[in-house]
Each structure stands twice: as C-alpha cells, then as structure tokens.
PDB file with SEQRES, HELIX, SHEET and CRYST1 records, atoms N, CA, C and O in Angstrom:
SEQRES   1 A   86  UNK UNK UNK UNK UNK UNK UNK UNK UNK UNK UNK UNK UNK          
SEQRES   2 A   86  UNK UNK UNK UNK UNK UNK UNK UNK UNK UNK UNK UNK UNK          
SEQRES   3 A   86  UNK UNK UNK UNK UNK UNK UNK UNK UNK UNK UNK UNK UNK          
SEQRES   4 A   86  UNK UNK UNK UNK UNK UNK UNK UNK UNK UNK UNK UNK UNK          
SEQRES   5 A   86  UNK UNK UNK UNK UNK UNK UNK UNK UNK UNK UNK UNK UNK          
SEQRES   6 A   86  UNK UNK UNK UNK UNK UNK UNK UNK UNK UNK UNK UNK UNK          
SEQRES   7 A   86  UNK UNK UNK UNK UNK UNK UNK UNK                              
HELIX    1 AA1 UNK A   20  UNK A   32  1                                  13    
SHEET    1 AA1 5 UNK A  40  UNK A  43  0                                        
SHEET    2 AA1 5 UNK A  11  UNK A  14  1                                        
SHEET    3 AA1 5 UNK A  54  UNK A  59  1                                        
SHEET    4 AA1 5 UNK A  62  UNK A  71 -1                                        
SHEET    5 AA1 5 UNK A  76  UNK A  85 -1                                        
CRYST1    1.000    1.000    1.000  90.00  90.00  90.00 P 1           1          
ATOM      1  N   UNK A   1     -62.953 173.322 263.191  1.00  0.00           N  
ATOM      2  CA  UNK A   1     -64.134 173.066 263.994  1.00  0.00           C  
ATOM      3  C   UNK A   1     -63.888 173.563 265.416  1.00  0.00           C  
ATOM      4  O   UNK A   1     -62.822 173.408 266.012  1.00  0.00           O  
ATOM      5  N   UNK A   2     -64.899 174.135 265.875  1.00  0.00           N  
ATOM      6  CA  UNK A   2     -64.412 174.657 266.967  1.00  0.00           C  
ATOM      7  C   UNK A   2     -65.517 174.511 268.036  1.00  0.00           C  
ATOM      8  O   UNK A   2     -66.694 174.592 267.688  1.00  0.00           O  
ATOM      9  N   UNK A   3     -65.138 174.272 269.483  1.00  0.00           N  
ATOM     10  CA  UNK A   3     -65.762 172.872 270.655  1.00  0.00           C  
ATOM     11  C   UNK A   3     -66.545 174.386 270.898  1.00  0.00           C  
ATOM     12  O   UNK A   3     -66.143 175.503 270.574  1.00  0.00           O  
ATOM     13  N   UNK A   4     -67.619 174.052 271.486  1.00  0.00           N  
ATOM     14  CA  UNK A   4     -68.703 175.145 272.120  1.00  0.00           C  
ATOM     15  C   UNK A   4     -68.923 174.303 273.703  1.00  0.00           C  
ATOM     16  O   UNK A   4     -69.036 173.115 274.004  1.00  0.00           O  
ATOM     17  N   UNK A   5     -68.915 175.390 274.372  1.00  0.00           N  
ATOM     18  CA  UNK A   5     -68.789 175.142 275.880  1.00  0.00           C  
ATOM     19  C   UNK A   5     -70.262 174.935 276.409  1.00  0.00           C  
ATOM     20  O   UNK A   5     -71.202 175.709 276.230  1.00  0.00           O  
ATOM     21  N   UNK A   6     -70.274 174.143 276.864  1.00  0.00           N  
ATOM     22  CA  UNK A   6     -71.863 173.389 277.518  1.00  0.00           C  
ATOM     23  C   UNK A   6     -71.676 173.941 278.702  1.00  0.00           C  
ATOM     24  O   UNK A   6     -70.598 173.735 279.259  1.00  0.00           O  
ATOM     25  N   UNK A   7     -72.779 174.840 279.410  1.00  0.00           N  
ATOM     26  CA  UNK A   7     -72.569 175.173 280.843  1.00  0.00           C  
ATOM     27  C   UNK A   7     -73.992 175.493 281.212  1.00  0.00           C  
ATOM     28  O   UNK A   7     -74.810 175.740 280.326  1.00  0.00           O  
ATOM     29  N   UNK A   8     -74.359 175.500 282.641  1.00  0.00           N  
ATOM     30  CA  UNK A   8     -75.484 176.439 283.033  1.00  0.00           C  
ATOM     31  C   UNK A   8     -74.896 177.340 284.001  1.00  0.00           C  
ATOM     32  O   UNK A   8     -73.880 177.149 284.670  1.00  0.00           O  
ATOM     33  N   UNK A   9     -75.842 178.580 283.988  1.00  0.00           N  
ATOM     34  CA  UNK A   9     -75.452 179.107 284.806  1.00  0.00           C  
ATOM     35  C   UNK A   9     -74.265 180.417 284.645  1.00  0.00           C  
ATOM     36  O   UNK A   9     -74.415 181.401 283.921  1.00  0.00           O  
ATOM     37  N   UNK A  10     -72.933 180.095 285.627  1.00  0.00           N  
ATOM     38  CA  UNK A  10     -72.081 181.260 285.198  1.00  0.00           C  
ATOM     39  C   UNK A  10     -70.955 180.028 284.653  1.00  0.00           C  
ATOM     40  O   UNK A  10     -71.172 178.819 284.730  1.00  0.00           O  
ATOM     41  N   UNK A  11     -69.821 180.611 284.139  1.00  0.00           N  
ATOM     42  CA  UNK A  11     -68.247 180.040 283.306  1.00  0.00           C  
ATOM     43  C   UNK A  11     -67.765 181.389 284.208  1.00  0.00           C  
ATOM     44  O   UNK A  11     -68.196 182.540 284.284  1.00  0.00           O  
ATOM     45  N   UNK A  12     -66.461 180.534 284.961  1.00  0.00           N  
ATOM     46  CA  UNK A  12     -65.449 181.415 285.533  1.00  0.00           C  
ATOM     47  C   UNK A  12     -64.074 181.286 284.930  1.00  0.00           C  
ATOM     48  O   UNK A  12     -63.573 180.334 284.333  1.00  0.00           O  
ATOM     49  N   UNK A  13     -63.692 182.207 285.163  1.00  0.00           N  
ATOM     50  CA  UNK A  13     -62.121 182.232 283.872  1.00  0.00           C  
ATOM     51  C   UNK A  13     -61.196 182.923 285.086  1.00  0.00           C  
ATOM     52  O   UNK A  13     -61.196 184.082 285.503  1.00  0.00           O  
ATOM     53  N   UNK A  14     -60.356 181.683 285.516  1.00  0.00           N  
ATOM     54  CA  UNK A  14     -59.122 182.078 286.477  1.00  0.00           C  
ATOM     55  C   UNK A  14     -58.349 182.487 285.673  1.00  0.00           C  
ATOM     56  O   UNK A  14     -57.847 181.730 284.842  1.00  0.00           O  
ATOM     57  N   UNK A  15     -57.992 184.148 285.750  1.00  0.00           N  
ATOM     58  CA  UNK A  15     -57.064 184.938 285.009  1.00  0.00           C  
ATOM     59  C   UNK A  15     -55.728 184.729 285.555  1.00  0.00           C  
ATOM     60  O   UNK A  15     -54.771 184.575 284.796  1.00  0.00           O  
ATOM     61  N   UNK A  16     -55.602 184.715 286.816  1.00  0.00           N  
ATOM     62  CA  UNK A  16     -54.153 183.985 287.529  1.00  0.00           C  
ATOM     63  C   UNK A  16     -52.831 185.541 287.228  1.00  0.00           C  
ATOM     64  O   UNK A  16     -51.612 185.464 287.077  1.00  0.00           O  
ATOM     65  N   UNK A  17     -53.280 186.165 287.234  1.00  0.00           N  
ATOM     66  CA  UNK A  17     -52.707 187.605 287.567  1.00  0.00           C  
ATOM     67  C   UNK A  17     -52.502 188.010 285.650  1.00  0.00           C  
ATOM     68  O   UNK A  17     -52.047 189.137 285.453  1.00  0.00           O  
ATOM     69  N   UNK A  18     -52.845 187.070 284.215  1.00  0.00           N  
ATOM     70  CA  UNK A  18     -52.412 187.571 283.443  1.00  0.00           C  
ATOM     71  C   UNK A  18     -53.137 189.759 283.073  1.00  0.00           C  
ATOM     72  O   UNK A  18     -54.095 190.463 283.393  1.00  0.00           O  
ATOM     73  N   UNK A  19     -52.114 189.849 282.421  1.00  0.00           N  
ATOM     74  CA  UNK A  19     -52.419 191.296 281.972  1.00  0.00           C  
ATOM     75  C   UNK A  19     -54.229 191.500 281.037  1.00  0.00           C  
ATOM     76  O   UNK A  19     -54.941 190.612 280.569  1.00  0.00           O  
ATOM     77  N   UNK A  20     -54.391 192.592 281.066  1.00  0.00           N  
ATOM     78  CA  UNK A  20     -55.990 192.760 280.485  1.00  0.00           C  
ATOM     79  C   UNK A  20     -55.953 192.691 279.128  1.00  0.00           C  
ATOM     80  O   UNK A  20     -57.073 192.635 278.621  1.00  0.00           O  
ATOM     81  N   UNK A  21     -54.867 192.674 278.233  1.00  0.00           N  
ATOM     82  CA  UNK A  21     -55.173 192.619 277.267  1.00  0.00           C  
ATOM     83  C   UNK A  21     -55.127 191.414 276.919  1.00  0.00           C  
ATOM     84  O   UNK A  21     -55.645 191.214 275.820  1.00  0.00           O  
ATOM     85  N   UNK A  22     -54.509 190.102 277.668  1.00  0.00           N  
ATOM     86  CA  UNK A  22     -54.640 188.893 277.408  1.00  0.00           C  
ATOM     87  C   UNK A  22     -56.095 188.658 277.900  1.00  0.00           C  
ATOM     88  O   UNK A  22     -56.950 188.275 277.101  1.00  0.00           O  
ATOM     89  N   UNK A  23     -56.356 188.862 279.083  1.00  0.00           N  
ATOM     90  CA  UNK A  23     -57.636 188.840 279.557  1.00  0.00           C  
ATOM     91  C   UNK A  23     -58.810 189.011 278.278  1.00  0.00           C  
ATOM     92  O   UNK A  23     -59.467 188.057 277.859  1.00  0.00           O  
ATOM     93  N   UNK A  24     -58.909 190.183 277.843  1.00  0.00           N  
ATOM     94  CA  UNK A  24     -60.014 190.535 276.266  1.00  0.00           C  
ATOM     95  C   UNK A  24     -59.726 189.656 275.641  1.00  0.00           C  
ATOM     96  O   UNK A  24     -60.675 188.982 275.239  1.00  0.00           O  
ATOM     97  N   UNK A  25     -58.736 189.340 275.359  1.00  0.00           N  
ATOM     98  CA  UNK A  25     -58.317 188.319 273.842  1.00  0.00           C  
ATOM     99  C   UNK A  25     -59.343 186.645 274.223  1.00  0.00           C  
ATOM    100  O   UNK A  25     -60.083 185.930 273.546  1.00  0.00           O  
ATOM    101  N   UNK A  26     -58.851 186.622 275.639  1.00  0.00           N  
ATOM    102  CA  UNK A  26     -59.752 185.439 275.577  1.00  0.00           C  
ATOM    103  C   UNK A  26     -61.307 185.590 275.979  1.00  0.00           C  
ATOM    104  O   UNK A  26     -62.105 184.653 275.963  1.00  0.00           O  
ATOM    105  N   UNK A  27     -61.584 186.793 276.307  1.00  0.00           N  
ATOM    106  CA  UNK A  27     -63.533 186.898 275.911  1.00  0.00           C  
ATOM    107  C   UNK A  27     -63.632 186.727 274.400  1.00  0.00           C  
ATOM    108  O   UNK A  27     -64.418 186.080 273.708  1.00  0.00           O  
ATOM    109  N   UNK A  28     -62.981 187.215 274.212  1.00  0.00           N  
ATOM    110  CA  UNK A  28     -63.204 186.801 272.437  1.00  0.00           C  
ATOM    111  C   UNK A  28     -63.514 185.606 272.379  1.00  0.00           C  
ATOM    112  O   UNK A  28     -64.578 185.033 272.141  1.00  0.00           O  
ATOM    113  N   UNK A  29     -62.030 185.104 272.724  1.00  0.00           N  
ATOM    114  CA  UNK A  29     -62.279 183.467 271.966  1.00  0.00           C  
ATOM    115  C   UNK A  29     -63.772 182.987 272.274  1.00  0.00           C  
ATOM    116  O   UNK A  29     -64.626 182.621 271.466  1.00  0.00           O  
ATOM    117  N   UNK A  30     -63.868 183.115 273.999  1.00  0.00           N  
ATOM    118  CA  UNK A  30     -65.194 182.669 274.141  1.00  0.00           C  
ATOM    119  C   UNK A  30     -66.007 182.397 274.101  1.00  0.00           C  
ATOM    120  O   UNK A  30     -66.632 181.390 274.435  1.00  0.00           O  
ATOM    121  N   UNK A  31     -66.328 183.915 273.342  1.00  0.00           N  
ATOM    122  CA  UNK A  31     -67.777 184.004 272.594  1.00  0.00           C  
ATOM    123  C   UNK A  31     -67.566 183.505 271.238  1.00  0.00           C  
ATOM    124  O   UNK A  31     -68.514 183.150 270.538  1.00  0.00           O  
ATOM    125  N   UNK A  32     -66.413 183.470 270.866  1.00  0.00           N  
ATOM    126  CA  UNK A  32     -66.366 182.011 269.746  1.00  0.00           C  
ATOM    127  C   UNK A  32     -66.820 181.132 270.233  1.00  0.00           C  
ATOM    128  O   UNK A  32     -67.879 180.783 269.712  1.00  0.00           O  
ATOM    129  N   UNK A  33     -66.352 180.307 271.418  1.00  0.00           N  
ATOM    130  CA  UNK A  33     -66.909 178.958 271.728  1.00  0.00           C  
ATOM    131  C   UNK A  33     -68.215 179.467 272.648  1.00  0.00           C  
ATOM    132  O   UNK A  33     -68.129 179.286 273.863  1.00  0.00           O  
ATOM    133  N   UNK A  34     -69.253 180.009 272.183  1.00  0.00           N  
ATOM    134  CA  UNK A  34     -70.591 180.213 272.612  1.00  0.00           C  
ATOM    135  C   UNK A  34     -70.979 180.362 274.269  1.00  0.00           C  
ATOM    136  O   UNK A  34     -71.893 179.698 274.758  1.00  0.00           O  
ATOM    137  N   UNK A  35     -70.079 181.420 275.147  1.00  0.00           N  
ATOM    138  CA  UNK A  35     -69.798 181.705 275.898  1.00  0.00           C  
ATOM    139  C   UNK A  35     -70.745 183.314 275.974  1.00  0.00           C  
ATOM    140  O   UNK A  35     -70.416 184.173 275.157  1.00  0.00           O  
ATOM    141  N   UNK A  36     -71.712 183.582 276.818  1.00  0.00           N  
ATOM    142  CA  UNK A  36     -72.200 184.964 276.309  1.00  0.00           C  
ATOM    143  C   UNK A  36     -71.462 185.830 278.282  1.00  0.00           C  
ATOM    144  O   UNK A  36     -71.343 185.494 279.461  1.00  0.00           O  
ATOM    145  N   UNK A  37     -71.240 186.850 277.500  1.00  0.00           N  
ATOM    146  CA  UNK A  37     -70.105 187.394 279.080  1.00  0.00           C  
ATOM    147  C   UNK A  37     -70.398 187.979 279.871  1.00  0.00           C  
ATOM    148  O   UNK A  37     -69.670 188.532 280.696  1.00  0.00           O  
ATOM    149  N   UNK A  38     -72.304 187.996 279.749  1.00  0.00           N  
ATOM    150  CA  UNK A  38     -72.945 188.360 280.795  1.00  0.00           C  
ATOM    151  C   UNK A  38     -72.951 186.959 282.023  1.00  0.00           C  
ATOM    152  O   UNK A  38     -73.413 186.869 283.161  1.00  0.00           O  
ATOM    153  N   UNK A  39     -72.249 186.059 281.189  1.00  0.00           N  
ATOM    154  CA  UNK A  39     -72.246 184.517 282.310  1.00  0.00           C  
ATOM    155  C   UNK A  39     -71.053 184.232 282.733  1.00  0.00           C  
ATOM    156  O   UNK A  39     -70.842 183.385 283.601  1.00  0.00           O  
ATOM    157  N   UNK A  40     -70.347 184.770 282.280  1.00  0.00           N  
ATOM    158  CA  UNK A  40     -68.557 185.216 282.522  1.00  0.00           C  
ATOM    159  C   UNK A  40     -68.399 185.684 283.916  1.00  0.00           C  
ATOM    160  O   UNK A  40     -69.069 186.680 284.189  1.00  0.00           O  
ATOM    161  N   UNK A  41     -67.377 185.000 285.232  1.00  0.00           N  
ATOM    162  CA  UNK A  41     -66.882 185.534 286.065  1.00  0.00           C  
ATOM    163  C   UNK A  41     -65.469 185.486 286.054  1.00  0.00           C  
ATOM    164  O   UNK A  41     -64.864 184.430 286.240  1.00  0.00           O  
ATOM    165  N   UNK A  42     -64.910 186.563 285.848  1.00  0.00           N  
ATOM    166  CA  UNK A  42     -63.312 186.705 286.239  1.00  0.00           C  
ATOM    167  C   UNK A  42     -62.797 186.581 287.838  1.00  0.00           C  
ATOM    168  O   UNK A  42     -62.937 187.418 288.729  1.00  0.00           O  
ATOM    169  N   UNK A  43     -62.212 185.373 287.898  1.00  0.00           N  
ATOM    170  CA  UNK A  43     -61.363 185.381 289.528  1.00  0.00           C  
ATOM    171  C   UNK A  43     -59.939 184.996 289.270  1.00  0.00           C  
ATOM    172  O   UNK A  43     -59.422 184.182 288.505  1.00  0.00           O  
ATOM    173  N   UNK A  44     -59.514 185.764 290.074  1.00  0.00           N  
ATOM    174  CA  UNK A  44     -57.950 186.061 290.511  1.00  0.00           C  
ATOM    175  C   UNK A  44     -57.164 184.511 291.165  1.00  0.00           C  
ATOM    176  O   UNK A  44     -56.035 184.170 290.811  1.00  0.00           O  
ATOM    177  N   UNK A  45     -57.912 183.812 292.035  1.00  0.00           N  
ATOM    178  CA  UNK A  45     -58.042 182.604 292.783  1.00  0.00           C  
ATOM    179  C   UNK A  45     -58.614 181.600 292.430  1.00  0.00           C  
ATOM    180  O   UNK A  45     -59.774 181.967 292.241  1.00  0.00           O  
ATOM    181  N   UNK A  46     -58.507 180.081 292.123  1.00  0.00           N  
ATOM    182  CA  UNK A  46     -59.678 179.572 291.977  1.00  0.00           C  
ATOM    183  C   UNK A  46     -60.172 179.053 293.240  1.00  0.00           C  
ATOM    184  O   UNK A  46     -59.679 178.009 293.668  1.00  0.00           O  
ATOM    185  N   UNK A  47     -61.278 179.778 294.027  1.00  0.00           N  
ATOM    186  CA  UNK A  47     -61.481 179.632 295.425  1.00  0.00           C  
ATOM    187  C   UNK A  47     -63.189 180.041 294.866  1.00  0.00           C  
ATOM    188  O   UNK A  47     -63.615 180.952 294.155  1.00  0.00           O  
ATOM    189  N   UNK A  48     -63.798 179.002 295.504  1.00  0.00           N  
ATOM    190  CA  UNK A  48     -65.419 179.329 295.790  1.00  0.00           C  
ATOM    191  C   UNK A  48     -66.409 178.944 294.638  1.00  0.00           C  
ATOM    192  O   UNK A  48     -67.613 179.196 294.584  1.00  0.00           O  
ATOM    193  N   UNK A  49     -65.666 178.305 293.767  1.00  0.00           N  
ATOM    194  CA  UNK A  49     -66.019 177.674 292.457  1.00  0.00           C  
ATOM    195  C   UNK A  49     -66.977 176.676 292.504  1.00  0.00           C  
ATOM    196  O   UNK A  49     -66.571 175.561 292.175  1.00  0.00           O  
ATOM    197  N   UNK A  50     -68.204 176.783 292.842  1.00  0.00           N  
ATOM    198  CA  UNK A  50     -69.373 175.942 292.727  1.00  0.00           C  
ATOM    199  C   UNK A  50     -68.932 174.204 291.809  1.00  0.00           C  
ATOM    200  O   UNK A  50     -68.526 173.897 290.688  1.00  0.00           O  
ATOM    201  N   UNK A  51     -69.234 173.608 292.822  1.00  0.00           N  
ATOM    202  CA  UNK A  51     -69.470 171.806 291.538  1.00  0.00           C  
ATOM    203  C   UNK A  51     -70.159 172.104 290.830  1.00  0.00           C  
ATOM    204  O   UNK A  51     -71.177 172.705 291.173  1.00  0.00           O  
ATOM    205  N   UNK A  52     -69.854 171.765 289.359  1.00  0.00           N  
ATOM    206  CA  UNK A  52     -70.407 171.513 288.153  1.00  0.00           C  
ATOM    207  C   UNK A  52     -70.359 172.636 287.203  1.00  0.00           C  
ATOM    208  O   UNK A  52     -70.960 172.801 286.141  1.00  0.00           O  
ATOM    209  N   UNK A  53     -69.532 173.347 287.807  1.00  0.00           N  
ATOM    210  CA  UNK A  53     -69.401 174.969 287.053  1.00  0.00           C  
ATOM    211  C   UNK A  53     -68.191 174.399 286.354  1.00  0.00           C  
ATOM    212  O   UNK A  53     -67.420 173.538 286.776  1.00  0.00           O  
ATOM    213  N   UNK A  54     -68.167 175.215 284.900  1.00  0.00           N  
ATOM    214  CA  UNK A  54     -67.029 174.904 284.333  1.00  0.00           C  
ATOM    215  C   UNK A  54     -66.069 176.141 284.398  1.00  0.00           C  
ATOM    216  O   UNK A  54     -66.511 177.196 283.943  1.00  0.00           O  
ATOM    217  N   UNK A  55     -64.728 176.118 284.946  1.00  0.00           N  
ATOM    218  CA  UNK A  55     -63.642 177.083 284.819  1.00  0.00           C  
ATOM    219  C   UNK A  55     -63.093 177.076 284.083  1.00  0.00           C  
ATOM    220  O   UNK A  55     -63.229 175.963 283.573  1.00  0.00           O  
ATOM    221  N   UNK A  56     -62.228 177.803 283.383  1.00  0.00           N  
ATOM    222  CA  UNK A  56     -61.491 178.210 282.477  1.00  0.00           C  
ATOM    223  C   UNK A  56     -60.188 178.405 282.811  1.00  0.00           C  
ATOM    224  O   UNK A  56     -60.084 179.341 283.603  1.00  0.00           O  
ATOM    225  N   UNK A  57     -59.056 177.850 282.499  1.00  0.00           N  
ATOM    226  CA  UNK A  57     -58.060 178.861 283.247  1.00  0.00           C  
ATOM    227  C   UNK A  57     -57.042 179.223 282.544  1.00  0.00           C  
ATOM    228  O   UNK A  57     -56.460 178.367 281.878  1.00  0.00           O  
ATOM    229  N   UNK A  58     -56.482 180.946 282.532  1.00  0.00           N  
ATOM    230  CA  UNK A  58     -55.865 181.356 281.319  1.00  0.00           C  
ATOM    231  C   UNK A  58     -54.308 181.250 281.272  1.00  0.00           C  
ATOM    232  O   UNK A  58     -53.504 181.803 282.022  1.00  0.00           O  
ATOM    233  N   UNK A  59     -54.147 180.694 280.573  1.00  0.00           N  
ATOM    234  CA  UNK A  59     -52.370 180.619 280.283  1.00  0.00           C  
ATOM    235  C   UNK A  59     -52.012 181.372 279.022  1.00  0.00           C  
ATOM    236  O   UNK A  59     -52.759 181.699 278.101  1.00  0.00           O  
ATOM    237  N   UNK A  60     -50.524 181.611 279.192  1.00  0.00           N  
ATOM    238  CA  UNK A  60     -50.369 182.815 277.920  1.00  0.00           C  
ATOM    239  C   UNK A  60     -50.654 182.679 276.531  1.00  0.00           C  
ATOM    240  O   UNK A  60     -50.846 183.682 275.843  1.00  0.00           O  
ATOM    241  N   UNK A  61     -50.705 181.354 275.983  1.00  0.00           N  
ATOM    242  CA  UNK A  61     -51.295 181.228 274.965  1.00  0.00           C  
ATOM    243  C   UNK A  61     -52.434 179.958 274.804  1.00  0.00           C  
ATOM    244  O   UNK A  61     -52.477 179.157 273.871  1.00  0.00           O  
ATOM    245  N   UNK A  62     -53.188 180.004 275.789  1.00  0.00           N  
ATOM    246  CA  UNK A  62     -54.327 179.244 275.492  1.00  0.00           C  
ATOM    247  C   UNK A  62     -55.216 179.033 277.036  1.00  0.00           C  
ATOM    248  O   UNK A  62     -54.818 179.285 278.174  1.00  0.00           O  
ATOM    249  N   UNK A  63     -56.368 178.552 276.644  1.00  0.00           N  
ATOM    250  CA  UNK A  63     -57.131 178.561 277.607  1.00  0.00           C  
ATOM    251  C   UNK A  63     -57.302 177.011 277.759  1.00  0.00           C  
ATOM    252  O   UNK A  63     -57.353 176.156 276.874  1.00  0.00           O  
ATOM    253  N   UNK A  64     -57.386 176.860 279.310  1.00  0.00           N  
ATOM    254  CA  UNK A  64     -57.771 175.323 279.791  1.00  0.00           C  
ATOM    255  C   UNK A  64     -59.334 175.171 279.958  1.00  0.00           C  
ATOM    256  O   UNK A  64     -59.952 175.983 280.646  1.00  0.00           O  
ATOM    257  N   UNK A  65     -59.927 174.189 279.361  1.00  0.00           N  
ATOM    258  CA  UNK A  65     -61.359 174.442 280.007  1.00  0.00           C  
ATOM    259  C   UNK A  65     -61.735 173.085 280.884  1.00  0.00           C  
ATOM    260  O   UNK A  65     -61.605 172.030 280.263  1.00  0.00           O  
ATOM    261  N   UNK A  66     -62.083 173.015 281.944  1.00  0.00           N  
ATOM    262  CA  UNK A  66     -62.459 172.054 282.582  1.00  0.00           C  
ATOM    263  C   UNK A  66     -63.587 171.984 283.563  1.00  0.00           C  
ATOM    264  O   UNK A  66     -64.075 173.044 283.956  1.00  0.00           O  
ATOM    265  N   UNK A  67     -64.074 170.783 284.019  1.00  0.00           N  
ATOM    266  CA  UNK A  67     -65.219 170.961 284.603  1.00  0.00           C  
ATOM    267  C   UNK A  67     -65.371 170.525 286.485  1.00  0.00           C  
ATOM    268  O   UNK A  67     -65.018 169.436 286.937  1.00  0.00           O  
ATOM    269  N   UNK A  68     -65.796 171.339 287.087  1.00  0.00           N  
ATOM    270  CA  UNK A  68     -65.507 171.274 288.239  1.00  0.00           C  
ATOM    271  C   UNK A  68     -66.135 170.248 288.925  1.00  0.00           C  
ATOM    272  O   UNK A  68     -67.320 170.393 289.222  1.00  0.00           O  
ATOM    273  N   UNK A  69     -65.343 168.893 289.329  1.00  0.00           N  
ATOM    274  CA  UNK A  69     -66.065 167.425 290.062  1.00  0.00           C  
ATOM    275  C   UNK A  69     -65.920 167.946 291.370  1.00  0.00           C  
ATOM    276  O   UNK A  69     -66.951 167.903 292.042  1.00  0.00           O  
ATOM    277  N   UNK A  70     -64.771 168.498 291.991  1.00  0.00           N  
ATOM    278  CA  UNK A  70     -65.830 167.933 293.442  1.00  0.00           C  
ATOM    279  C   UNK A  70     -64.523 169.173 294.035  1.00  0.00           C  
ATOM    280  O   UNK A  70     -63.421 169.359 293.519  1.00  0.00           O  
ATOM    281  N   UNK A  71     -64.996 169.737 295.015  1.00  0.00           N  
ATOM    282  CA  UNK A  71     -64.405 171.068 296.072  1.00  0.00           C  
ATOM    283  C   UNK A  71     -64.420 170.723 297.320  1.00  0.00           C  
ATOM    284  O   UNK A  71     -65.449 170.521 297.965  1.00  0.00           O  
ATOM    285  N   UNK A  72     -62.802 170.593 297.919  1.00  0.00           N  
ATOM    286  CA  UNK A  72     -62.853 170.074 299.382  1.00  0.00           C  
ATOM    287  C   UNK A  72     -61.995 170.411 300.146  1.00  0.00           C  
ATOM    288  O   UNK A  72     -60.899 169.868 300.276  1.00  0.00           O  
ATOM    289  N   UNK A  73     -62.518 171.598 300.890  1.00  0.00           N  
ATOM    290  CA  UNK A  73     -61.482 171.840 301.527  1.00  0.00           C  
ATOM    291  C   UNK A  73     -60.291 173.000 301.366  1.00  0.00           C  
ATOM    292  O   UNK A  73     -59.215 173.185 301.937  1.00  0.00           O  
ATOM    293  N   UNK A  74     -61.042 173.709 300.272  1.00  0.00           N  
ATOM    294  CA  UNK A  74     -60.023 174.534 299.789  1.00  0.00           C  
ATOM    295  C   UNK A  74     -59.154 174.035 298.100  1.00  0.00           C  
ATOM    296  O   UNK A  74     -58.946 174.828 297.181  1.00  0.00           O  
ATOM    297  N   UNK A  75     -58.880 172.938 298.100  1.00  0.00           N  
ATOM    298  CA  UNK A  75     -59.125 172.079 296.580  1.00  0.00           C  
ATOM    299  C   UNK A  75     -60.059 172.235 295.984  1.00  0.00           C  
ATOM    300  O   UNK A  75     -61.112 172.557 296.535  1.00  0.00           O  
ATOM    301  N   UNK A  76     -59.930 172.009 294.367  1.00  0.00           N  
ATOM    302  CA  UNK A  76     -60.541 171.942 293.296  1.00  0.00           C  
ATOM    303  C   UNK A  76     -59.796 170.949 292.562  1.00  0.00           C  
ATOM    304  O   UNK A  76     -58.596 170.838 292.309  1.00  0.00           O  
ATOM    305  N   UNK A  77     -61.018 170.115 292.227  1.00  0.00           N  
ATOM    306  CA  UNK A  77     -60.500 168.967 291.091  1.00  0.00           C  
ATOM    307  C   UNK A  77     -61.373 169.279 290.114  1.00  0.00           C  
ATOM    308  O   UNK A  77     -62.556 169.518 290.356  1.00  0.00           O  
ATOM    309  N   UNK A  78     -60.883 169.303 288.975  1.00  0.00           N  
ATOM    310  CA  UNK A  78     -61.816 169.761 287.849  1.00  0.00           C  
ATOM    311  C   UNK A  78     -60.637 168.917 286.446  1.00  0.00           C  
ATOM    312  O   UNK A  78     -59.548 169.231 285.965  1.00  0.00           O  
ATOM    313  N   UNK A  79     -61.448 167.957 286.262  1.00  0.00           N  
ATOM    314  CA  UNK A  79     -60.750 167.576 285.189  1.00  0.00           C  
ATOM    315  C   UNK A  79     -60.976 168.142 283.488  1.00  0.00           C  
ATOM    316  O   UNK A  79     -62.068 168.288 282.939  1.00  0.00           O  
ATOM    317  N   UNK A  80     -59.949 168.336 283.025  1.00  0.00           N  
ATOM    318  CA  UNK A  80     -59.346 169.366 281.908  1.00  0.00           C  
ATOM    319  C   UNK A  80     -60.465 168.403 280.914  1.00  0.00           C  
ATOM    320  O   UNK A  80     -60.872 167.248 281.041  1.00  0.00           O  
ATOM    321  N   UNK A  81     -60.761 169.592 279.775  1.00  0.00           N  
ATOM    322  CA  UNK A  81     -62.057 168.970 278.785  1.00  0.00           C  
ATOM    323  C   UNK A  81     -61.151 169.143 277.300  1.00  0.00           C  
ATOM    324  O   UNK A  81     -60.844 168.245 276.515  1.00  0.00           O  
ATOM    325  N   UNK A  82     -60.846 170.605 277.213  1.00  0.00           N  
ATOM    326  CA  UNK A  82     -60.395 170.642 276.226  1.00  0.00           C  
ATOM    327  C   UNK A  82     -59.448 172.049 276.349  1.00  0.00           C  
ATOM    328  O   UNK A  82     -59.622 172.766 277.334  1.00  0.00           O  
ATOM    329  N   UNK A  83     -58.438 172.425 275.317  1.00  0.00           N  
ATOM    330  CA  UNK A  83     -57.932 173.718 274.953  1.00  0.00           C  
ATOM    331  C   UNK A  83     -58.632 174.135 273.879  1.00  0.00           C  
ATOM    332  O   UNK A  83     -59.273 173.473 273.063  1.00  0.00           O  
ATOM    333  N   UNK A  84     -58.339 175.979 274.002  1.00  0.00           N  
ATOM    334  CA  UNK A  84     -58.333 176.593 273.222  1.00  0.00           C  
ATOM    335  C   UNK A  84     -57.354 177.520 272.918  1.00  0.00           C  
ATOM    336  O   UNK A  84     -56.929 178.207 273.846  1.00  0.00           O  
ATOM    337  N   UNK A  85     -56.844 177.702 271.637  1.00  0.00           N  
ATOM    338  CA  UNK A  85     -55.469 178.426 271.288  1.00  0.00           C  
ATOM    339  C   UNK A  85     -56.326 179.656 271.546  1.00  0.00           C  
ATOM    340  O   UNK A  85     -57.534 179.875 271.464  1.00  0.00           O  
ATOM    341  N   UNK A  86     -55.047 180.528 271.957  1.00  0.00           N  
ATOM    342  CA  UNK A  86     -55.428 182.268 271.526  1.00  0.00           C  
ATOM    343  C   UNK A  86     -54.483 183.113 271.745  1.00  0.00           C  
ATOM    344  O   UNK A  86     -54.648 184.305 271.486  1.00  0.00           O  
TER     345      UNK A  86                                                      
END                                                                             
C-alpha cells in the first residue's frame, strides 16, 4: 500500500547536494505517491519554504516527507509524516 501525498499548491524536494540520478529516481517514486512534477520544486537549501507546504527531503535511500508548521527566522520545523523507500 502505498501513502499518497496530500498537498496544495507546490511539494519541494530538498535534494541536499544528492547526484541527478538519485534526484530522477525519486520523481518517480513521487508520482507513485500522486505527486504531478509540474508541482515539484527542487531546492538545494531548505530556505523560503512557505507554512503548510509539504517538503520532501532526499536521503540516499529514501525520502522524508514532512509538513511544514511554522518558519522562524531562518528555521524550519516541519514534522516528519512518513518515508518512502527508493
């Protein structure tokens, strides 16, 4: 069974310097979990990340997904929802 991502708006995916082919692997998954990648923003930083946007953030074998509560200051608290292997 596999979790489908509730969002409006855009989903940002902090790539965090990984390589592009890890990068593709997880648009994939994405659009497994009902992600369309015209709503997809790739950032390097997680800096400027709107409240209530959900980020993504990529680690080498899986993705964090969490949802952004509250931005202050240069912080982000976004508590973790779920993984996805990839």
């Amino acid at each position: 069974m596999s979790s489908k991502i509730e969002y409006t708006d855009k989903v940002y995916l902090y790539s965090s310097g990984m390589p592009a082919e890890l990068i593709d692997r997880s648009k994939e998954k994405l659009i497994e979990h009902g992600v369309d990648l015209k709503d997809l923003v790739i950032i390097e930083s997680p800096e400027n990340v709107p409240e209530g946007s959900i980020m993504i953030t990529l680690w080498p074998h899986y993705l964090s997904v969490a949802k952004v509560k509250k931005v202050r200051e240069g912080s982000i608290y976004a508590p973790q929802l779920f993984n996805i292997d990839i």
